[in-house]
Every structure is written in structure tokens, then in C-alpha cells.
C-alpha positions in Angstrom: 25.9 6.4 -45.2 23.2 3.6 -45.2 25.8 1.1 -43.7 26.8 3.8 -41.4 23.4 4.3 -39.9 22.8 0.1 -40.0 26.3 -0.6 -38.0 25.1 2.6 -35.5 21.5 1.3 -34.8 23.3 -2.2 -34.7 25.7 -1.1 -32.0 22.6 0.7 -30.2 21.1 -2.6 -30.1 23.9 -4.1 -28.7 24.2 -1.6 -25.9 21.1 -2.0 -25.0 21.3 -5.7 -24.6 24.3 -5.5 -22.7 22.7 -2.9 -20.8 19.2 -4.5 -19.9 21.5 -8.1 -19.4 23.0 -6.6 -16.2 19.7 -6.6 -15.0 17.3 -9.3 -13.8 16.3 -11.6 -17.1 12.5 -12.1 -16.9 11.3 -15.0 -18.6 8.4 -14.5 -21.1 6.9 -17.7 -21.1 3.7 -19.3 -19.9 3.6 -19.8 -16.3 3.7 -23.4 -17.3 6.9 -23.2 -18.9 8.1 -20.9 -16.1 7.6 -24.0 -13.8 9.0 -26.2 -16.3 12.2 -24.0 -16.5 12.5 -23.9 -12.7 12.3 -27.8 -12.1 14.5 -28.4 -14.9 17.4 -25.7 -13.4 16.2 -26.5 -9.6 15.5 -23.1 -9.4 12.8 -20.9 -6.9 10.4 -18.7 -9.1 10.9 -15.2 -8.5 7.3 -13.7 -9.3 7.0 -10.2 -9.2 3.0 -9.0 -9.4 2.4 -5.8 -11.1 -0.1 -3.3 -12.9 0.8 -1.2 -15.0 -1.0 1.8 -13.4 1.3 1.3 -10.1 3.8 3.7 -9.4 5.9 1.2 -6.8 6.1 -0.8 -9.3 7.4 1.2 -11.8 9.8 2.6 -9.6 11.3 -1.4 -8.7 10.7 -2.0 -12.7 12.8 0.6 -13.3 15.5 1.2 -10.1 16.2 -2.1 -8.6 15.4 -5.2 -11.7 17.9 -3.3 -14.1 20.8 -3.3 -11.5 24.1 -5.6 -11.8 23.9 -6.9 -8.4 20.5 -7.8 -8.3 20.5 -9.3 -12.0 23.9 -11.2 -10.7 22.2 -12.6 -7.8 18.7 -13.1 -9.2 19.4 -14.5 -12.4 22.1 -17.4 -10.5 19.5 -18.2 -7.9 16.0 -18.0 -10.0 13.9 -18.2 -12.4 12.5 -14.7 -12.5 9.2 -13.4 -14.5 6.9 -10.5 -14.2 3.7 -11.2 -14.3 1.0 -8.4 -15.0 -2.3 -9.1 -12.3 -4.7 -7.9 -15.1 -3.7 -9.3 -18.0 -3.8 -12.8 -19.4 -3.1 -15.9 -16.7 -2.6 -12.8 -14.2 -5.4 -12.5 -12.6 -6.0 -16.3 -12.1 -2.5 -16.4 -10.5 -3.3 -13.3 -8.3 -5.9 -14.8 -6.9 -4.1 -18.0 -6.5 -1.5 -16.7 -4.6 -3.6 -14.2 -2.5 -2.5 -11.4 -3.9 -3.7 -8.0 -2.2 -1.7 -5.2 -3.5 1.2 -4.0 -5.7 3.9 -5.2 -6.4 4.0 -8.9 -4.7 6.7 -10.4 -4.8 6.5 -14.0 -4.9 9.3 -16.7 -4.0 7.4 -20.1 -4.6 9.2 -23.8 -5.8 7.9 -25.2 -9.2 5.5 -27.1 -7.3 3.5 -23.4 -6.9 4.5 -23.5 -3.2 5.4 -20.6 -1.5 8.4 -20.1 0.7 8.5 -16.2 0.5 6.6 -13.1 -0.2 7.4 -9.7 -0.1 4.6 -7.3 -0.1 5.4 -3.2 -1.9 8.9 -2.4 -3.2 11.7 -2.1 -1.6 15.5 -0.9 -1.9 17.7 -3.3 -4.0 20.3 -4.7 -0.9 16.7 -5.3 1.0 15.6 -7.5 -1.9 18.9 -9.4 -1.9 18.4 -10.3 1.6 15.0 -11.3 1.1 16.4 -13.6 -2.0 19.1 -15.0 0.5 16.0 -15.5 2.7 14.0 -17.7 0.3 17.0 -19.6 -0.9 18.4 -20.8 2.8 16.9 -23.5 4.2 18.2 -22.5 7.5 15.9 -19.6 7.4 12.6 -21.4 8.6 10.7 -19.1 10.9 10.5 -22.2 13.8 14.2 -22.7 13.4 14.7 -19.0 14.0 12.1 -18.5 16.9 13.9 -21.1 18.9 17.2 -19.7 18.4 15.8 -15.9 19.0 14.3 -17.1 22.0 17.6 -18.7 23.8 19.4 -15.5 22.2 21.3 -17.6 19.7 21.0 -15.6 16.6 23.3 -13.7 14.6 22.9 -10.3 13.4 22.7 -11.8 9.7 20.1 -14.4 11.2 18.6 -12.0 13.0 17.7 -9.7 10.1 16.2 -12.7 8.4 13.9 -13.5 11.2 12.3 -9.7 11.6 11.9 -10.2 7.8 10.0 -13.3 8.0 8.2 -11.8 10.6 7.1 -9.0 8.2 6.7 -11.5 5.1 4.0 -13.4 7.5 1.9 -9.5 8.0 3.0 -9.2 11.4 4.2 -6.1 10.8 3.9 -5.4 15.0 6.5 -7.7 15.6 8.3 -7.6 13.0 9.0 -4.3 14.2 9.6 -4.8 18.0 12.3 -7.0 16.7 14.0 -4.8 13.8 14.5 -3.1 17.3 16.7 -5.7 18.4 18.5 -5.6 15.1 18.4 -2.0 15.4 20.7 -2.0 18.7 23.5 -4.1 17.0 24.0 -2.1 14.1 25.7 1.2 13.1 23.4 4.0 13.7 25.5 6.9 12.0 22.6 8.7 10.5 22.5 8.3 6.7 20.4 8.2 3.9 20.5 4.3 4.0 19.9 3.9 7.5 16.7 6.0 7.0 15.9 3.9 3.8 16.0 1.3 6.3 14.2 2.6 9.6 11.3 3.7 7.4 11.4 0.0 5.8 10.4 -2.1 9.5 9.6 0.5 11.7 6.0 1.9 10.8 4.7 2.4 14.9 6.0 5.6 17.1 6.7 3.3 20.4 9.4 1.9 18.7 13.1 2.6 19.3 13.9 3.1 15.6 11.6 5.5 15.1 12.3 7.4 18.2 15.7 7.3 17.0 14.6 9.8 13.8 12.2 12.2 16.0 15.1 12.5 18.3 17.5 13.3 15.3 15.2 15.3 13.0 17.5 17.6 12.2 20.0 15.0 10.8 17.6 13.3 9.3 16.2 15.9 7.4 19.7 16.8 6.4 20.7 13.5 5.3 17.3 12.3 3.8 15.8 15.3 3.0 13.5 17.4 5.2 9.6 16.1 3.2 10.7 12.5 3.5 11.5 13.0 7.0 8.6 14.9 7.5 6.4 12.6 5.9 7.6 9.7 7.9 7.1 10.5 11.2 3.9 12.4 10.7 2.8 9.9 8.9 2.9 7.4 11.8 2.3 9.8 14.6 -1.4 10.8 12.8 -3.2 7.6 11.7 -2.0 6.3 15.2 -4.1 9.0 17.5 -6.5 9.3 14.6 -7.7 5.7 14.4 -6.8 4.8 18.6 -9.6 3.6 20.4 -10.7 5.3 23.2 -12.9 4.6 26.2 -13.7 8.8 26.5 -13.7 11.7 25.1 -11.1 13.2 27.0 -8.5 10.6 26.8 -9.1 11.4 22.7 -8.3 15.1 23.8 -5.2 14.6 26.0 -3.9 12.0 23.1 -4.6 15.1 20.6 -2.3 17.6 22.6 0.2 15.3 23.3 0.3 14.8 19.4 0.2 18.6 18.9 3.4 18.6 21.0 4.9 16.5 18.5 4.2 17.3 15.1 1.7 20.3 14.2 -1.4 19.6 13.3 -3.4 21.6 10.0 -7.2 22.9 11.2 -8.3 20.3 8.1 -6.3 17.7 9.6 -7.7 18.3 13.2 -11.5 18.6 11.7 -10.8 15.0 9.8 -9.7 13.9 13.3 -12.6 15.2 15.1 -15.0 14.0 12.9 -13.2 10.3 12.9 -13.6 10.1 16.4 -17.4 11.1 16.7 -17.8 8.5 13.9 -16.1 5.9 16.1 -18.2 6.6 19.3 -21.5 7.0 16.9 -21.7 11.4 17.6 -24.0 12.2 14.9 -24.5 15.8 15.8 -20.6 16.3 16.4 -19.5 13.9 13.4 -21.8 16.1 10.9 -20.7 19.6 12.7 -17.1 18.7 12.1 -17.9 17.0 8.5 -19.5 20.1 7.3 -16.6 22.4 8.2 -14.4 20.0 6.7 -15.9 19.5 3.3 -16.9 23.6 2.6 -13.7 24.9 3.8 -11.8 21.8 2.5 -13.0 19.6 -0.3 -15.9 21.5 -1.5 -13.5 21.1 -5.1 -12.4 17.6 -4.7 -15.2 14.9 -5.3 -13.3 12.2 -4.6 -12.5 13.2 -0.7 -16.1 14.4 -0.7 -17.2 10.8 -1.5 -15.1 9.6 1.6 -17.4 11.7 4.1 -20.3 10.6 2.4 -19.3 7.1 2.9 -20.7 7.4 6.7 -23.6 8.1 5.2 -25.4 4.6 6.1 -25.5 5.6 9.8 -26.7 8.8 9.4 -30.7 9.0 10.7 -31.7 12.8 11.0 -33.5 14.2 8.2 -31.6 17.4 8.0 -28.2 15.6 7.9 -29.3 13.5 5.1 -30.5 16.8 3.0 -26.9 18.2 4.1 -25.2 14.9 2.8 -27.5 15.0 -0.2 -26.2 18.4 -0.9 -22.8 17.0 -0.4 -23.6 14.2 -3.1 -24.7 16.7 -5.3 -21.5 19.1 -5.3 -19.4 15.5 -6.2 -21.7 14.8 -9.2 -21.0 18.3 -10.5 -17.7 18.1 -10.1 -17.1 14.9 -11.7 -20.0 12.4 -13.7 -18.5 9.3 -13.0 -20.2 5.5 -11.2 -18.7 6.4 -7.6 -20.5 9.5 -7.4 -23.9 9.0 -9.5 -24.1 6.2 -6.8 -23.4 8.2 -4.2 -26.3 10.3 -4.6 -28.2 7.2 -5.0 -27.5 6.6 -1.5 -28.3 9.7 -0.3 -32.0 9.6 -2.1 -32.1 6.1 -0.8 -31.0 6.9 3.1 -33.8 9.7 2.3 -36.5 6.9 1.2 -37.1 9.0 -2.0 -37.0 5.8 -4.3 -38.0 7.1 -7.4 -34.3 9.4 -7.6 -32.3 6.4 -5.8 -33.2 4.2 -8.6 -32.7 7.1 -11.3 -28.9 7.8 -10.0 -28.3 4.1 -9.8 -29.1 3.0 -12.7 -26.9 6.4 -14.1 -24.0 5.2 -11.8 -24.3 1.9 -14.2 -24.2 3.5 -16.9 -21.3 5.3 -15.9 -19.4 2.2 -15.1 -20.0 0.4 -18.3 -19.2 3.9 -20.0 -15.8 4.1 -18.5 -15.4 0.4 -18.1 -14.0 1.1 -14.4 -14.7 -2.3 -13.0 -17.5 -1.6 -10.0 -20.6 -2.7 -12.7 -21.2 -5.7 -9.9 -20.7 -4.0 -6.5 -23.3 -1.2 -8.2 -25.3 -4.0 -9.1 -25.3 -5.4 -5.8 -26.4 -1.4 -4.2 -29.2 -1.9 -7.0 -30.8 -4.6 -5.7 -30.5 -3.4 -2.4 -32.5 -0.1 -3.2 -35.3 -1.9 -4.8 -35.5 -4.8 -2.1 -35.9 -1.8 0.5 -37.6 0.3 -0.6 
């Protein structure tokens, strides 16, 4: 029975390898014999950037590495590892290669120079593009520009341009040319062309996306009606939200036009309200909308309470401040952690009542170093401001 259970767990093993082999095969070494491996195969690195608190990069951890066609093309063209941005020689390297968010994903020579980056996750034939991107020569972004400009490209050449573009953070542009892409392509509406739309077209003057608001309803039924929803509100808000605007009733008419378009939650429209007031410096209007936001709203959720507060350093009427207080107050009893203990600080500080400003600060400290939560210096830093001011 004991040889039985051996040869079993030995054939498991073997699975598994076989399994996890189809897959991209990270290399576990220093970053020094990472390089080393790379110049000696004349090989790109293939970094990707992760924590392990990031949910993207779980899901490209465990949805696109482990797939056949991305270990078959990967593992021919690079020298892949997986580096984690908290741990060990990651957070040197983060820094080195300007990393701002997770995952990254890295394409750089062994002499650390970068040819590609990819920033979030992204769906595995995306990823093999943006590996055939890296390793082609012909894809340089001046070589493309001139050819886009006298109308030269391909559609293959073409799709590599918009994603330098996006590589580079112009996501803007990147987007106004997926548009050209867009027209060459077939636009039978499918899960994958969705996949792809939401991927390069993140602004609702685009064609793409007017594409899906047009087509909703097979959207929804090919994607799935949250996604779909998600999406296009999710671009049609933040855009009218965070607009700039030269009066008030321009914001109004750009407000019902956006009702006409999605509809819009009375929380949603208070958080709007109050935005705008903040941007044109409202006081009385950005507190009147703030305080029917947070007690019909967030009176149970510290953490969206906090966000409100954070207006707090333009705030100059007394009774706002003791409103705010109050709202620092209800965050602290809801949760004891540094980001609300300093807070309140604030709120005693914006008040000129030093004695609690320094009492909540110094708890906020406490707080951080008890939950080890990273913000010791920037509290710190609030610290010294209070005492230098006050």
C-alpha cells in the first residue's frame, strides 16, 4: 500500500510539472543571474512586478502565465521572472524602473534597458502581441509614426503602434488611434471584442466606445450586463465629474446630458455636486452637499468618510470645521487606525486647538507602528507641521 501511495504522489508530482511547464518558466534567481542568463541566451527579460496583496496580479499569476501559448512563446523569446515590489531586491528594482502600480510588466535587454512596459493585466493574445512588440526591431515608435503618418501601416503594424502609444502613458492617443484600428477590424460583437474595446478605449468621444453604448444590448448579452454596465458608466462619470468648467451652468447642462445617458444614484449626484463646488472653491455649497453625502451615505464607512475630510485644508468657517470635526470623530469610532487618528488631528489642527492636534497625532503614530502600515513618515512629516504652526 506504501508503494502504492509513493508511485501516486510521484505521478501527482509529475502532473503537476507537466502541468505548471506549459506555462511561463520564471526564473528564481538573483536579478544578477537573471541578467547573466539573458546575455548568455540573447534573450529580453520579461519582468513582471507584483505584490502579493494585488488582485490583477493574481488574476495574470493565475489566468494568463500558466497557459500553453503564452509559456510557448514566452519561454522561446525570454527570460522571464516575477519579481515581488516589496520583498528582497524588489523594491530597489521598483524604484529603478519607475514602477507606479501593479502588475508592471517589464521588457528590458540585460543591459537593464527598457524597450517595453506594460502597465495592469491584460488578456493573454494582448500580452503576446505586446511580446512580439518588444522583440521586433521594426516596432520603434519613430519608424511607426512616419509610416502612420504617410498611411503606410498594416493592420498588424498598426496595432503595435496604438500599443506603444499606450506603453509611453498616452493613453489619449493611444486611443484615437485604436480607432483607426478599430475601423479595419471585424466588429461582430463578442466577448473578445469587448475584452478588447474596454482594453484601449477608456474616453466616451471615441468611436469604440460609442460602438458599445450604441450596442448595449449585445453587449450586455455577450459580455454580461455588470461588465457592460460598469464600463461605460465608468467612463461617462469621472469624465463630467472631474471636467473643468468655466460656470456653473455649463456643469448643469453637462450633468443632464449625462443623466440622458446613464442614470445617475442621488449619492452619486451629491459626490458630483460637491466635486464641483470643491473645484471652483464653494465652501457653503461644497459643505451643504458633503454633509448630505456622508449622513445619508458613509456615516458607516470611515474610509469614504476620510476622503471628504481630505478637503479639509481649505475649509475656513468655524462651524464647518466643528462639522468636519464631527465627521473625524464618527471615522475614529468606526475604525482606530493612523489614517483616521490623524485625521482628527487635522481637524483639531484646522481648528487651532493644539493641545488635541498633537494628542491624535502622536495616537495616529502609534497606530502606524502598531499595525506596521507604512505611513510612520508622511505622519511624521503632518507632526512637524502641527508643532511648527501652531
Amino acid at each position: 500500500m506504501r508503494k502504492k501511495i509513493a508511485g501516486l504522489a510521484a505521478m501527482c508530482s509529475i502532473i503537476a510539472s507537466l502541468v505548471s511547464a506549459q506555462g511561463i518558466n520564471f526564473n528564481h534567481g538573483t536579478w544578477a543571474e537573471v541578467k547573466a542568463a539573458a546575455e548568455k541566451e540573447h534573450k529580453l527579460i520579461f519582468v513582471d512586478f507584483y505584490t502579493t496583496w494585488c488582485g490583477p496580479c493574481k488574476f495574470m499569476a493565475n489566468e494568463v502565465f500558466p497557459l500553453k501559448q503564452i509559456g510557448d512563446f514566452y519561454n522561446q523569446h525570454f527570460i522571464s521572472v516575477k519579481i515581488d515590489a516589496e520583498k528582497g531586491e524588489g523594491p530597489a528594482l521598483a524604484k529603478k524602473y519607475m514602477v507606479g502600480g501593479y502588475p508592471t510588466l517589464i521588457f528590458t535587454n540585460p543591459k537593464e534597458e527598457v524597450v517595453y512596459r506594460v502597465m495592469g493585466s491584460t488578456d493573454p493574445e494582448v500580452l503576446i502581441t505586446q511580446g512580439k512588440i518588444a522583440i521586433t526591431p521594426g516596432a520603434n515608435m519613430e519608424i511607426l509614426k512616419a509610416k502612420f503618418a504617410k498611411q503606410e501601416l498594416s493592420q498588424e503594424e498598426l496595432f503595435q503602434y496604438v500599443n506603444l502609444v499606450k506603453a509611453r502613458g498616452d493613453d489619449k492617443e493611444a486611443a484615437n488611434l485604436f480607432d483607426q484600428y478599430f475601423k479595419q477590424i471585424d466588429t461582430k460583437v463578442t466577448p473578445e471584442l469587448f475584452k478588447l474595446i474596454t482594453g484601449y478605449t477608456g474616453f466616451s468621444d471615441n468611436a469604440a466606445f460609442q460602438y458599445v453604448e450604441a450596442r448595449r444590448a449585445e453587449f450586455e448579452a455577450a459580455a454580461g450586463k455588470e461588465k457592460v454596465k460598469q464600463y461605460l458608466e465608468g467612463i461617462l462619470l469621472p469624465e463630467v465629474k472631474y471636467a473643468k468648467y468655466t460656470n456653473e451652468a455649463e456643469y448643469k447642462a453637462a450633468k443632464l446630458l449625462l443623466k440622458s445617458r446613464m442614470t445617475i444614484s442621488e449619492k452619486e449626484e451629491l459626490d458630483m455636486d460637491a466635486n464641483y463646488c470643491y473645484s471652483v472653491q464653494d465652501e457653503a455649497g461644497y459643505m451643504k452637499y458633503s454633509q448630505q453625502l456622508v449622513e445619508r451615505y458613509l456615516w458607516n464607512n470611515d474610509f469614504e468618510i476620510s476622503n471628504v475630510l481630505g478637503s479639509i485644508r481649505w475649509i475656513k468657517e468655524p462651524a464647518h470645521l466643528q462639522t468636519m470635526k464631527k465627521w473625524a470623530e464618527r471615522a475614529l469610532v468606526l475604525k482606530d487606525n493612523s489614517l483616521n487618528n490623524a485625521t482628527l488631528a487635522m481637524a483639531y489642527h484646522a481648528l487651532k486647538d493644539k493641545a488635541n492636534a498633537v494628542k491624535y497625532i502622536d495616537a495616529a503614530m502609534a497606530a502606524s507602528e502598531r499595525d506596521k502600515d507604512g505611513y510612520i513618515n508622511n505622519i511624521a512629516g503632518m507632526k512637524k507641521q502641527i508643532t511648527d504652526s501652531l
